[in-house]
C-alpha positions in Angstrom: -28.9 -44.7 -1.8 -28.4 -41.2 -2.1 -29.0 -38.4 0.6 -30.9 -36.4 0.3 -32.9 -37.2 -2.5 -35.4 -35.1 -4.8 -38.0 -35.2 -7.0 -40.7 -36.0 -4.1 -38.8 -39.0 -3.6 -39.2 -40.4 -7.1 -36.4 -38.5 -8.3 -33.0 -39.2 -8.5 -30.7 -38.3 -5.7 -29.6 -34.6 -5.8 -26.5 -35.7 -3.4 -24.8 -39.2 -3.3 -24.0 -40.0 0.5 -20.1 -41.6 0.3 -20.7 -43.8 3.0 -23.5 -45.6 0.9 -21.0 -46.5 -1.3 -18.9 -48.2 1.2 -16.5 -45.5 2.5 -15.9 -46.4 5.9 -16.2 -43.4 8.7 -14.4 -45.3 11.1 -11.0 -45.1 9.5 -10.0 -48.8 9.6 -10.1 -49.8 5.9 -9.2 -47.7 2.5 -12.3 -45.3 1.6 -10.3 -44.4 -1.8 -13.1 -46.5 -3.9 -16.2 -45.6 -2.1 -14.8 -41.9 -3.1 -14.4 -42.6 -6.7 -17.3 -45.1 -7.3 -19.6 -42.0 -6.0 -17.9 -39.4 -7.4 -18.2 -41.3 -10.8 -22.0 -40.8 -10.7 -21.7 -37.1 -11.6 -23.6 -35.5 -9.0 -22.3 -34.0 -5.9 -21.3 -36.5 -2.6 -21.8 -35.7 0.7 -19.0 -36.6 3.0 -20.5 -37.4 7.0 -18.6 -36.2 9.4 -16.3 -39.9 10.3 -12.4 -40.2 9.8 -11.8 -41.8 6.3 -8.6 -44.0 5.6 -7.4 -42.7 2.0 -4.6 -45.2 0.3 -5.0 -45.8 -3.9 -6.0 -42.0 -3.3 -9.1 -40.1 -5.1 -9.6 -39.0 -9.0 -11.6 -36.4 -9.8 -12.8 -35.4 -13.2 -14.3 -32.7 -14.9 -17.6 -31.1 -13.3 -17.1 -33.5 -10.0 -17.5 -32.3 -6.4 -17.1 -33.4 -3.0 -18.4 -31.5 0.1 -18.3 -32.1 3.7 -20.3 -31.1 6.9 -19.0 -27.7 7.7 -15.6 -25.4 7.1 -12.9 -26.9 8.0 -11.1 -23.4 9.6 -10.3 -24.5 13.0 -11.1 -27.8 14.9 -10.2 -26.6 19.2 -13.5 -27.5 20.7 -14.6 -31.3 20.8 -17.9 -30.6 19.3 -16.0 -29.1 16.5 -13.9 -32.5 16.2 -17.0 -34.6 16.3 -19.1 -33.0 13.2 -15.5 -32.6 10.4 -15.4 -34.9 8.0 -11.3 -35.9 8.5 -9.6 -37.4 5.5 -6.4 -39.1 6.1 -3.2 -40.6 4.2 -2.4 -44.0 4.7 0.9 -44.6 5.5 1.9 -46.9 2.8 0.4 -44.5 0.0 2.1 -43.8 -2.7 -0.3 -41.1 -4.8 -1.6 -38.2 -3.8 -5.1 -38.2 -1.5 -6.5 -36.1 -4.6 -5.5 -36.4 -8.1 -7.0 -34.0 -10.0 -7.8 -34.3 -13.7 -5.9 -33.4 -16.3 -9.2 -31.3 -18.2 -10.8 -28.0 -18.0 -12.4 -28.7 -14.6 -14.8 -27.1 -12.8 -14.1 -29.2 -9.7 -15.1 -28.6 -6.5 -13.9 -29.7 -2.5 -15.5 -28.1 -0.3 -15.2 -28.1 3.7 -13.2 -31.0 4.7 -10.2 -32.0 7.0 -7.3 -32.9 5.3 -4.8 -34.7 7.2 -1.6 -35.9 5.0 -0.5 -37.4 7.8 3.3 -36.7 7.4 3.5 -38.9 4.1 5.1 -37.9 1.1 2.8 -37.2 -1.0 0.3 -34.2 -2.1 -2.6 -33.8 -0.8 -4.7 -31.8 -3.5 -2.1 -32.3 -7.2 -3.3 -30.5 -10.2 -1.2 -32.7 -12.8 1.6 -30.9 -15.3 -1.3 -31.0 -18.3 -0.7 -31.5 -21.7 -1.7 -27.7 -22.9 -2.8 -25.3 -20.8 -6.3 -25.8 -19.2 -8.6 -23.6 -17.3 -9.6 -25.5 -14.5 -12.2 -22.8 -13.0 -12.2 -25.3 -10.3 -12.5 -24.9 -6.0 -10.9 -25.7 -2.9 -12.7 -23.7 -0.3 -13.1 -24.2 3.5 -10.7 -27.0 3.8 -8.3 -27.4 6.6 -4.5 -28.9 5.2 -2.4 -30.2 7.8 0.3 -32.6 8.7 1.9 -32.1 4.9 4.7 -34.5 4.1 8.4 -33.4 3.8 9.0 -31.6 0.5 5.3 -32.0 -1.0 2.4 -29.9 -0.9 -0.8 -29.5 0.7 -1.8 -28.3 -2.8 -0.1 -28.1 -6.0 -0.8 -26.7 -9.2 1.5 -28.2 -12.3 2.2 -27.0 -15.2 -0.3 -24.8 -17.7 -2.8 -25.1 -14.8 -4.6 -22.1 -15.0 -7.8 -20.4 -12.4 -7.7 -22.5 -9.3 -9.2 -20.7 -6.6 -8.6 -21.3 -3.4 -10.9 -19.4 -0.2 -11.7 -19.6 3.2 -8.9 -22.5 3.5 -6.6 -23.1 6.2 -2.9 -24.3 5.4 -1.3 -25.5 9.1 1.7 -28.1 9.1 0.7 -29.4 12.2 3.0 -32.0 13.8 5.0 -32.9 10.2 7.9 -31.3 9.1 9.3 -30.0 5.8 6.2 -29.7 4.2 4.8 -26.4 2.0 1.3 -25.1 1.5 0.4 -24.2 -1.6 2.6 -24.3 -5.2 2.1 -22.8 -8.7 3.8 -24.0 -11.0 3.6 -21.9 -14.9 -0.2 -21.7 -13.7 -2.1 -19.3 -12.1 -4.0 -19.5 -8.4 -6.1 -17.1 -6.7 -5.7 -17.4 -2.7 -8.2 -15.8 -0.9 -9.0 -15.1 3.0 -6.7 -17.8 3.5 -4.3 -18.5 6.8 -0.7 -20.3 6.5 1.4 -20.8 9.4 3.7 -23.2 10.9 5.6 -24.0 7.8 8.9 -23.2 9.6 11.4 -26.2 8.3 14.3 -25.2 6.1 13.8 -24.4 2.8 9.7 -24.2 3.4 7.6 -21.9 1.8 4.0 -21.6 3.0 3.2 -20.4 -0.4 5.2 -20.7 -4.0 4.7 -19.2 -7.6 7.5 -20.7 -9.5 6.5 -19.2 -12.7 3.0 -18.3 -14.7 1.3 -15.3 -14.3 -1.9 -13.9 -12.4 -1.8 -15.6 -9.1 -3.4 -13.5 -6.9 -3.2 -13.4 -2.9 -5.9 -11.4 -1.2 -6.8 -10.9 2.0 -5.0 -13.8 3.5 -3.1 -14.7 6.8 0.8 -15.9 6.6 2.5 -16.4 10.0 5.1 -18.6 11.8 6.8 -19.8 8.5 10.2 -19.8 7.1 8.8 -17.3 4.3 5.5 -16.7 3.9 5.6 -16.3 0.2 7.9 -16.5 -2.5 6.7 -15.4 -5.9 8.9 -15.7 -9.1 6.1 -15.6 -11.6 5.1 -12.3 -13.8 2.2 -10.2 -12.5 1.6 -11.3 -8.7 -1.1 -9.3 -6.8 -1.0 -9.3 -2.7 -3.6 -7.4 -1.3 -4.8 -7.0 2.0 -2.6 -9.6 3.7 -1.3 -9.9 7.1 2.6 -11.5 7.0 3.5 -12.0 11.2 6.3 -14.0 12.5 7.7 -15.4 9.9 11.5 -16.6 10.7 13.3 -14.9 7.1 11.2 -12.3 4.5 7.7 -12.3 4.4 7.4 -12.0 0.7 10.7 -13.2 -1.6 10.3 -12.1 -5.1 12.2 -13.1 -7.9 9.5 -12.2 -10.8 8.5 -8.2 -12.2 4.7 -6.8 -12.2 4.7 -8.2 -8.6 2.3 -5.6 -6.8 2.3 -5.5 -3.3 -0.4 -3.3 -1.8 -2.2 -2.7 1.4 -1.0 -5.4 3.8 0.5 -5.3 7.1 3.9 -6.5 8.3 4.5 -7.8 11.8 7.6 -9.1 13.6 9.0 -10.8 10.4 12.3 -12.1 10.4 12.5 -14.0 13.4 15.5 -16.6 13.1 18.9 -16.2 14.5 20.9 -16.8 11.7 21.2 -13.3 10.1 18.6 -10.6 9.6 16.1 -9.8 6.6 13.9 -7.2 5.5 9.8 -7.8 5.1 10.2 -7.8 1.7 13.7 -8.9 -1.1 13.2 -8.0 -4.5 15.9 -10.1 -6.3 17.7 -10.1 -9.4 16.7 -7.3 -12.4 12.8 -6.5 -12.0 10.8 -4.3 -13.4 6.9 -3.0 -12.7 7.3 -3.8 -9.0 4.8 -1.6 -6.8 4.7 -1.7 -3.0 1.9 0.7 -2.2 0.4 1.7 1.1 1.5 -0.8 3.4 2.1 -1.3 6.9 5.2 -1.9 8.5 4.9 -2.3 12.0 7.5 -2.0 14.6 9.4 -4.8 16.3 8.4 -6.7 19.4 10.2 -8.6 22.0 10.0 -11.7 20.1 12.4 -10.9 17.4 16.2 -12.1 17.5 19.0 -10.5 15.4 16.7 -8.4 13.2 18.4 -5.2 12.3 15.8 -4.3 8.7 12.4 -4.1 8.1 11.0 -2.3 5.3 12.5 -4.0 1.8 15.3 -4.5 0.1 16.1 -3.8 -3.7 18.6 -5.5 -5.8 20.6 -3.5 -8.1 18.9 -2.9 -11.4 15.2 -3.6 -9.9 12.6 -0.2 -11.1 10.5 0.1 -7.9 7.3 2.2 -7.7 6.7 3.2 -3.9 4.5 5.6 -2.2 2.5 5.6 0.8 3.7 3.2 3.0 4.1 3.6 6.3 7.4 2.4 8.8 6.5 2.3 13.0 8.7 4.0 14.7 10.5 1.3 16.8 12.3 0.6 20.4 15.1 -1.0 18.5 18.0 -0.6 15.9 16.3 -0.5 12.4 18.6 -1.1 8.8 16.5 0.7 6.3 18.3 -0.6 3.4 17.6 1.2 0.2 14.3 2.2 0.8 13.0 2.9 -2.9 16.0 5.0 -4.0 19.3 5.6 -1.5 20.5 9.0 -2.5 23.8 10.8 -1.4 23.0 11.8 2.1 24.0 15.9 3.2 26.4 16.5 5.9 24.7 15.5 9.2 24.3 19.2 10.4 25.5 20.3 13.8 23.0 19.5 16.7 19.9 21.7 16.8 20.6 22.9 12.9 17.4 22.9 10.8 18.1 21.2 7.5 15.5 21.4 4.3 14.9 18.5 2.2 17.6 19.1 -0.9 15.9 16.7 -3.1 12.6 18.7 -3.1 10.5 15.4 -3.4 9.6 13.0 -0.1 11.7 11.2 1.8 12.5 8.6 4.4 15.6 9.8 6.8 16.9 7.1 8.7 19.2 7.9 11.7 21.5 5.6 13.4 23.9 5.2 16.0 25.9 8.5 17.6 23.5 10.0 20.5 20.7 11.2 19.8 17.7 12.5 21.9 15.9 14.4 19.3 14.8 14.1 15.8 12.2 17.3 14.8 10.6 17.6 11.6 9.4 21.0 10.8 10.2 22.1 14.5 8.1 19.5 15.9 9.9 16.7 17.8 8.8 13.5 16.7 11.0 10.8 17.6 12.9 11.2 21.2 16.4 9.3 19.3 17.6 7.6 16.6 15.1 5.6 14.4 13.2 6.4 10.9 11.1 9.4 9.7 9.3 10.6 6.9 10.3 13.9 5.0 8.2 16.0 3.2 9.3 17.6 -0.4 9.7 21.4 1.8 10.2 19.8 5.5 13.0 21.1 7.4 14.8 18.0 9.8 16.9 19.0 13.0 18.7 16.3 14.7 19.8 17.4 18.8 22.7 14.8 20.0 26.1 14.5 22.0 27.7 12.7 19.1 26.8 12.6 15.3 25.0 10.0 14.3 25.1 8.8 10.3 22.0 9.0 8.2 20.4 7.5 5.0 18.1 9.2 2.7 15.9 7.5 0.1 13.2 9.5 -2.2 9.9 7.6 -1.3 8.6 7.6 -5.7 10.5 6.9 -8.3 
């Protein structure tokens, strides 16, 4: 039955085939029990590509592991559609299409289409366990879409700890009010993964409620409501890319959150009030946002006067090379590290030196300006933000004053 098979033929299968268990690839009848009478054997099972009709929904158990024809990033062309292996809710389900068990794992999906089809339900659940277990299991090259209001495409209960999730695609797809991924007192790692079009009120393409460790590297968050909300002790994002997302790109709520090396696009998009890249809320501590990218504002965005971050009263910030485009439009820098009590704005074409002795970001607004030089040099042709160095002298040339704010760029 199985396919292939080893051992010279003689052997036993080295992959179960699903189908030869009676999943049906046409999608007309429930394939939930062809999934778990083949995933019962132990070995892996090979999913063909077909569209499979899941209802009483899928356990998996400890060392299981299902994989499919091919990642599951994108499916545009029609050859693409042809060859994925497409899981689907049914409408009337009332579990998730994967329940995951409540062991240390070491389970595996690999390379499937995931289609919740707009029900209610999870689509990958790792259970609240019963202590905390390492699960040391995979979701990799799987495409999530069409996530129910208020579930997940995955979520991760209670003391679940090391699920790693890579090469994934998160897309909500024609559904509303759904999310992408959710911790919950566990800890994920998320790598070189997209999220976007989680755009409904309230939705979060990506959620650490509490734990620790969860890790986001290299990954892709754009066109959501917020791309990532973390309120969980010791978050790393690295390397990501947060683009037109309608409020903050990152929302944290939890200390030892580090924030390094990503690049921020066009964030805060909706019309209902504007937002920094990044709010650090409530009393944290341990917070690092190091060398990132915040890039200037295009013609898509509507009523954003911020970019940069926002700290709460009482937060300890570490920050130091990061790097603000200049921008076309009016830009709130609001408290940028460390606001300080600004100088007098001096008269027009008056050099001022830096009297804080330590580097800072000046940010102009308003009057008329037409110059900003630092050092003598002319680097911005009006108002907008610049960097200041510890000894760097700043001369403003305008008609009117314009008002300034100074923040020291380390703590």
């Amino acid at each position: 039955m199985g396919f292939p098979s080893g051992g010279g033929g003689s052997g036993p299968p080295l992959v179960y085939n699903v189908v030869d268990y009676g999943a049906d690839p046409t999608g007309t009848n429930d394939s939930s029990a062809a999934f778990n009478s083949a995933l019962a054997l132990n070995l892996p099972v090979w999913v063909p590509p077909g569209n499979y009709r899941i209802l009483a929904g899928i356990n998996m158990a400890q060392g299981q592991h299902l994989i499919g024809p091919s990642p599951s990033w994108s499916y545009g062309g029609s050859s693409e559609t042809a060859n994925r292996a497409r899981l689907f809710l049914d409408s009337g389900a009332t579990v998730p299409m994967f329940s995951m068990a409540d062991t240390d794992g070491h389970m595996t999906i690999e390379n499937l289409f995931l289609d919740g089809a707009g029900v209610a339900q999870d689509i990958v659940h790792f259970p609240a366990t019963s202590g905390f277990h390492d699960y040391f299991s995979d979701v990799k090259g799987c495409y999530f879409t069409n996530i129910g209001t208020g579930v997940y495409g995955l979520y991760g209960g209670n003391n679940t700890g090391s699920v790693y999730v890579s090469h994934c695609r998160f897309y909500q797809g024609t559904a509303t009010g759904g999310n992408g991924v959710y911790f919950s007192t566990s800890s994920g790692f998320v790598i070189n993964t997209l999220f976007n079009g989680f755009v409904g009120t309230g939705c979060y393409a990506a959620y650490n409620l509490g734990g620790y460790n969860n890790r986001y590297i290299n990954c892709d968050f754009g066109v959501n409501n917020i791309g990532l909300r973390n309120d969980t002790q010791e978050c790393l994002v690295l390397g990501c890319f947060f683009d037109r997302n309608n409020h903050e790109a990152i929302l944290v709520n939890g200390s030892g959150t580090q924030i390094i090396g990503n690049q921020f696009h066009s964030n805060s998009q909706t019309t209902s009030g504007a937002a920094p890249d990044i709010t650090l809320a409530g009393s944290l501590s341990d917070i690092s946002i190091v060398g990132n990218y915040f890039g200037p504002l295009d013609g898509g965005i509507v009523n954003k006067t911020s970019y940069g971050y926002y700290v709460n009263t009482g937060t300890v910030v570490a920050a130091w090379g990061n790097i603000l485009a200049p921008s076309s439009r009016t830009v709130g820098l609001t408290n940028w590290n460390s606001i300080q009590t600004a100088p007098t704005v001096p008269a027009s074409g008056t050099a001022l030196i830096n009297p804080f002795s330590l580097p800072c970001m000046v940010y102009v607004n308003g009057g008329a300006v037409t110059a900003i030089a630092i050092r003598g040099t002319t680097v911005l042709p009006g108002d907008g933000v610049v960097q200041l160095g510890s000894q760097d002298s700043i001369t403003l040339t305008y008609t009117t004053a314009p008002t300034w704010v100074w923040s020291i760029m380390h703590d």
